[in-house]
C-alpha positions in Angstrom: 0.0 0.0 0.0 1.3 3.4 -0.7 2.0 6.0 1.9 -0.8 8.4 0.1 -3.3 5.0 -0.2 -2.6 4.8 3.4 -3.4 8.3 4.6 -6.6 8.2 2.8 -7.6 4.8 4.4 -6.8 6.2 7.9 -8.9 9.7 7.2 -11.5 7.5 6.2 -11.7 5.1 9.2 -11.3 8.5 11.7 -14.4 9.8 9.6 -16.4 6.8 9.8 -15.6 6.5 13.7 -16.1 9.8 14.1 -19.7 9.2 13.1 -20.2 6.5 15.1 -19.8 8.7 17.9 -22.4 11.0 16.7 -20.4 13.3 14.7 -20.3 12.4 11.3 -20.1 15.2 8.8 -24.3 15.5 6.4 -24.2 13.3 3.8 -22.7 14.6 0.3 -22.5 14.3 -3.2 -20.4 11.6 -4.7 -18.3 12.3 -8.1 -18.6 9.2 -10.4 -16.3 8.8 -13.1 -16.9 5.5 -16.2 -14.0 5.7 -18.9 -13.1 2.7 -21.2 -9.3 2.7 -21.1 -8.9 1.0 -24.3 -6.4 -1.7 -23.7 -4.9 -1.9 -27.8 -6.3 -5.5 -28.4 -6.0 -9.0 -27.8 -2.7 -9.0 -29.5 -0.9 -6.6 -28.0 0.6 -8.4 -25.4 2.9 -9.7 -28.2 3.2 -6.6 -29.7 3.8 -4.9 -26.5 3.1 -1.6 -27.2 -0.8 -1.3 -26.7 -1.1 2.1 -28.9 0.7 4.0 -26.9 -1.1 2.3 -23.5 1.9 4.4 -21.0 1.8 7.5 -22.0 -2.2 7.5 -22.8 -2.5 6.1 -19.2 -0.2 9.3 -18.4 -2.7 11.5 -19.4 -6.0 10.1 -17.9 -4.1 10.0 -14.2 -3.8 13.8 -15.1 -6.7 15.0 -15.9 -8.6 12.5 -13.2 -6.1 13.6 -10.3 -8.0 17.2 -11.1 -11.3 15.9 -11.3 -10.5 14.1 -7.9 -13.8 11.5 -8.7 -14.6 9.2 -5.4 -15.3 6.4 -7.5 -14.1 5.5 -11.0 -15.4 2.9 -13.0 -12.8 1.6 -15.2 -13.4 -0.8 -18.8 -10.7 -2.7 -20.9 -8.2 -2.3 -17.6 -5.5 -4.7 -18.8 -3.3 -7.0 -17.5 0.1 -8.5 -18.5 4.0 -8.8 -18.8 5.4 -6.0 -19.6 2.4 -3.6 -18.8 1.5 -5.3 -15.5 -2.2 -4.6 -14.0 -3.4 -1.1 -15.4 -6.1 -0.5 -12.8 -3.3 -1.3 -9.6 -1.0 1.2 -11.7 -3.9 4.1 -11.9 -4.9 3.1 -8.1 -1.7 3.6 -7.1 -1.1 7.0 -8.9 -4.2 8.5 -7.8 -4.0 6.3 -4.1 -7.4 5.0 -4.6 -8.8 1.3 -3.5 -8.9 -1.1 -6.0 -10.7 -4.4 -7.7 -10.2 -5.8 -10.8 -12.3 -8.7 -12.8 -10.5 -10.3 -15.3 -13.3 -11.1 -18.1 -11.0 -12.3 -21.4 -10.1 -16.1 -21.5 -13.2 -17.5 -19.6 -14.1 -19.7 -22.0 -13.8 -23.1 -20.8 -15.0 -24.6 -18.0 -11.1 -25.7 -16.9 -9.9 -22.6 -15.1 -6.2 -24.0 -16.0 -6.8 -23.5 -19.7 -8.4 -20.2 -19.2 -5.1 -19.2 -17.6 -2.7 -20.8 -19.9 -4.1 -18.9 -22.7 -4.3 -15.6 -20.9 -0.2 -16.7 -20.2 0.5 -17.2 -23.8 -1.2 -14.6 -25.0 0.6 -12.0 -22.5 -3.1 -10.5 -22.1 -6.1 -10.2 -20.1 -8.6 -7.5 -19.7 -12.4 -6.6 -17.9 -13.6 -4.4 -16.0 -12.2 -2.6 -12.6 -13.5 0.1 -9.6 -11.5 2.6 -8.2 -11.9 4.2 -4.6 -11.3 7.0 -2.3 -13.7 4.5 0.0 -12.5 1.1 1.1 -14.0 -1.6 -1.0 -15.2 -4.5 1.3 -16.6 -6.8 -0.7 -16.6 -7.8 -4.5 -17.5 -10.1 -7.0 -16.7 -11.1 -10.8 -20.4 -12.0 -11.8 -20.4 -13.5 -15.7 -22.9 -12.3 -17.7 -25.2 -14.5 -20.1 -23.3 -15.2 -23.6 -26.6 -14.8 -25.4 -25.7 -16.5 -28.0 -22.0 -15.8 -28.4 -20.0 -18.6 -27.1 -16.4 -17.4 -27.3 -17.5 -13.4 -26.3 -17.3 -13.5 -22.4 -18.3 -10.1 -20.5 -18.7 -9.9 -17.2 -19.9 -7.7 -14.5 -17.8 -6.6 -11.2 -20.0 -6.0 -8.3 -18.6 -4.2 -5.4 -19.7 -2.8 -1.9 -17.9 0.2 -0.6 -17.6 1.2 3.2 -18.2 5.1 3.1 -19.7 6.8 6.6 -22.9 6.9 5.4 -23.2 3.2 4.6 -22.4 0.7 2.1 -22.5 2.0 -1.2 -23.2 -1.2 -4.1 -21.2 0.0 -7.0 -21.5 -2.2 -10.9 -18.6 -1.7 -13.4 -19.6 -3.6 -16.8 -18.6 -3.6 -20.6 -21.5 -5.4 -22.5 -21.6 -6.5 -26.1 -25.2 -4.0 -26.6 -27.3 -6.6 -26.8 -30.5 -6.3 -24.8 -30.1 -9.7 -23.3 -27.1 -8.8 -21.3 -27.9 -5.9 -20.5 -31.4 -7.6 -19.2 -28.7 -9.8 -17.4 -27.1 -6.9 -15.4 -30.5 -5.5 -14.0 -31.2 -8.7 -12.8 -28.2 -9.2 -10.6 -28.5 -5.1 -9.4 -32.0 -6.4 -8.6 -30.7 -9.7 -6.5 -28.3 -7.2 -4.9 -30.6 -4.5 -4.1 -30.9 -2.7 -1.0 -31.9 0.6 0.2 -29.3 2.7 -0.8 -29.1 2.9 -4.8 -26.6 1.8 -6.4 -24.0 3.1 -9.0 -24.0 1.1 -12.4 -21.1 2.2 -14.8 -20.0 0.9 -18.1 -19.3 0.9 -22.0 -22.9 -0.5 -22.9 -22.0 -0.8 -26.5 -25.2 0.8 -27.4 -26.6 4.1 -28.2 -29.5 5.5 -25.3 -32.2 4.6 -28.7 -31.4 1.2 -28.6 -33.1 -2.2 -27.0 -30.1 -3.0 -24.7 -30.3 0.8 -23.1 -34.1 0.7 -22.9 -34.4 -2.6 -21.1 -31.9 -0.6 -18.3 -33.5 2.9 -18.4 -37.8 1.7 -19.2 -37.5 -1.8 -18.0 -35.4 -1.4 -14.7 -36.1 2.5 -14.0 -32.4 3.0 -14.2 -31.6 6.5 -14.6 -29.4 7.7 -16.9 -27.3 10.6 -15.2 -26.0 12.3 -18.2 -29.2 12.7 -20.4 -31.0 13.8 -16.9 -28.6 16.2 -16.7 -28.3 17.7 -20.2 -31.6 16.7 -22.1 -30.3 17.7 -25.2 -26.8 17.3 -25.2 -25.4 14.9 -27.6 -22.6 13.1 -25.2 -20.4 11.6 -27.8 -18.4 9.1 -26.4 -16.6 6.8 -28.5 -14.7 6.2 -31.7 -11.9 8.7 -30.9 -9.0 8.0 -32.8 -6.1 8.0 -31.0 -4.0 9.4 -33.1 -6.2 12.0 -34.8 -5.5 15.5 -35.0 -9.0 16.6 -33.6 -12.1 15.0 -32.4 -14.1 12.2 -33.6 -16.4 10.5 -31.8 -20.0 10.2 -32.5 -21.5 7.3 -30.5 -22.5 7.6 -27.4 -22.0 4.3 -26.0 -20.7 4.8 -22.3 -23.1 5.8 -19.3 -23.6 6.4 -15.3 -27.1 4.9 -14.0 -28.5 5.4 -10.5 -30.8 1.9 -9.2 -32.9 3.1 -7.4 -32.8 1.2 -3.6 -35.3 0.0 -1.8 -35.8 3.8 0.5 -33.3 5.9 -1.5 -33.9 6.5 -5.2 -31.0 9.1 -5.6 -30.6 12.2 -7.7 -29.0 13.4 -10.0 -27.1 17.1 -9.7 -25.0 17.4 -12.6 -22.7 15.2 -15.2 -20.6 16.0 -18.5 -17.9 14.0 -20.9 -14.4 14.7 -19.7 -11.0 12.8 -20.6 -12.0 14.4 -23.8 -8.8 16.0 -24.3 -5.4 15.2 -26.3 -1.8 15.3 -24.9 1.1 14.5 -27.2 4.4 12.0 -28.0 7.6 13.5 -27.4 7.5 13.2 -31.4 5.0 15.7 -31.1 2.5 13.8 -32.5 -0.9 14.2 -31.1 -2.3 11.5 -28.6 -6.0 11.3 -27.3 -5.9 9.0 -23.6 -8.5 6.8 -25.3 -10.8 5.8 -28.0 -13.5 6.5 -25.8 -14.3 10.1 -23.5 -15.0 9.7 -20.0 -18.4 10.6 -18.2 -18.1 12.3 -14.7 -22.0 12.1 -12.8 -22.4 13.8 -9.7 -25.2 12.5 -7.7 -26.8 12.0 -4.3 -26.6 8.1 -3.2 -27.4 8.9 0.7 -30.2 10.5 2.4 -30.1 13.6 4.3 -30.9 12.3 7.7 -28.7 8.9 7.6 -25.9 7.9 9.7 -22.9 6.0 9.9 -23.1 2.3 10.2 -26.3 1.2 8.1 -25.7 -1.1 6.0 -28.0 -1.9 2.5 -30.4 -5.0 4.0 -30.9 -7.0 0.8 
């Protein structure tokens, strides 16, 4: 653990004993951050260099060390020689909490081969949560294949302590079709409590489509961005890394709110950041992604709650 990792955990325990005594600081907002890292493909643990996967990682610890989020939501977090575990290397940079779910390679019943191939292949990728909160409990929950045998996606599932409670928090990259994404209200159902809970992803679908529909109509997600700007386009995806100026125009990546069993949460405000370009030492210009980020802030915890509640499922 790092020496700034460590500070944080111990302001965090003092604040959360603090308000077992009674004098807890009122609940506040929470700043949510989802951003697809893009991790340069399946092959590029032979090829080693991952599009520029350092320095683009340079530039998202940046701009998110300004934006200061208390939970990030992290897709295509990579893992392998050479580039070792990308979400561990942003934790540690920022000195957040970590969890990682490692969805490529899960194929095949036989763990062993899942793992040889991730070994051979120098690569394996999925989703990850970052946070200023300890995370206390999380799990890799596969999603439904729906049809696709060899295209595995999962969803990580994690509970963080904050003072207010236990907050549930989703990270997810689905393949858009309406049957995972069906998939991934279900289990935010089985895990529901009374708080709400944070769902974050690349949903490979635009807020039109089935898959988003089944989230927003179906499950009463809300969908923090369009609630916040409700004409905003929101671009998020198909930046090209390398291009001299912007092009996206997909907006595939979101923030919802579930609503809990006694807190539905609100929304206060949310916009696309990590939507800026840094550059080589060639001088060439380098976006941090094929995808923008989306920052959400939003009110997960009533005004009258206390420390030590925690979500009864």
């Amino acid at each position: 653990m790092t020496a700034l990792r460590a500070a944080l955990l111990l302001v965090t325990l003092a604040t959360a004993a603090a308000a077992g005594e009674g004098g807890v600081d009122p609940p506040r907002p929470l700043r949510i951050v989802t951003y697809n890292l893009l991790h340069g493909g399946v092959l590029s643990g032979w090829a080693g260099h991952g599009q520029d996967l350092d320095r683009r990682l340079e530039l998202a610890a940046a701009e998110l060390s300004v934006l200061r989020p208390d939970v990030i939501g992290l897709q295509e977090a990579s893992v392998g020689r050479g580039r070792g575990n990308v979400a561990e290397r942003l934790a540690d940079r920022l000195g957040y909490h970590w969890v990682h779910a490692r969805a490529s390679f899960r194929v095949f019943e036989a763990r062993w081969l899942n793992r040889l191939i991730a070994a051979v292949m120098n690569f394996t990728e999925g989703p990850a949560i970052l946070s200023r909160f300890p995370i206390v409990a999380s799990e890799t929950l596969d999603l439904r294949r729906c049809g696709r045998f060899m295209e595995v996606r999962v969803a990580l599932y994690a509970e963080l302590e904050t003072p207010w409670g236990r907050l549930p928090v989703v990270s997810t990259h689905t393949s858009g079709n309406p049957c995972q994404t069906r998939h991934v209200a279900e289990l935010v159902r089985a895990r529901r409590g009374w708080l709400p809970a944070v769902v974050m992803g690349d949903f490979n679908a635009p807020e039109s489509s089935p898959a988003i529909a089944v989230l927003t109509e179906d499950a009463a997600f809300t969908d923090a961005f369009r609630t916040a700007n409700p004409a905003a386009p929101g671009m998020t995806v198909w930046q090209q890394v390398y291009s001299a100026g912007p092009t996206v125009r997909r907006r595939v990546d979101y923030v919802f709110l579930a609503p809990g069993t006694e807190v539905a949460g609100r929304v206060l405000g949310s916009r696309v950041v990590l939507d800026r370009p840094g550059q080589l030492p060639d001088g060439r210009v380098l976006w941090p992604s094929d995808h923008y980020g989306v920052l959400a802030e939003v009110e997960v915890f009533a005004p009258t709650m206390r420390a030590g509640r925690v979500g009864a499922r």
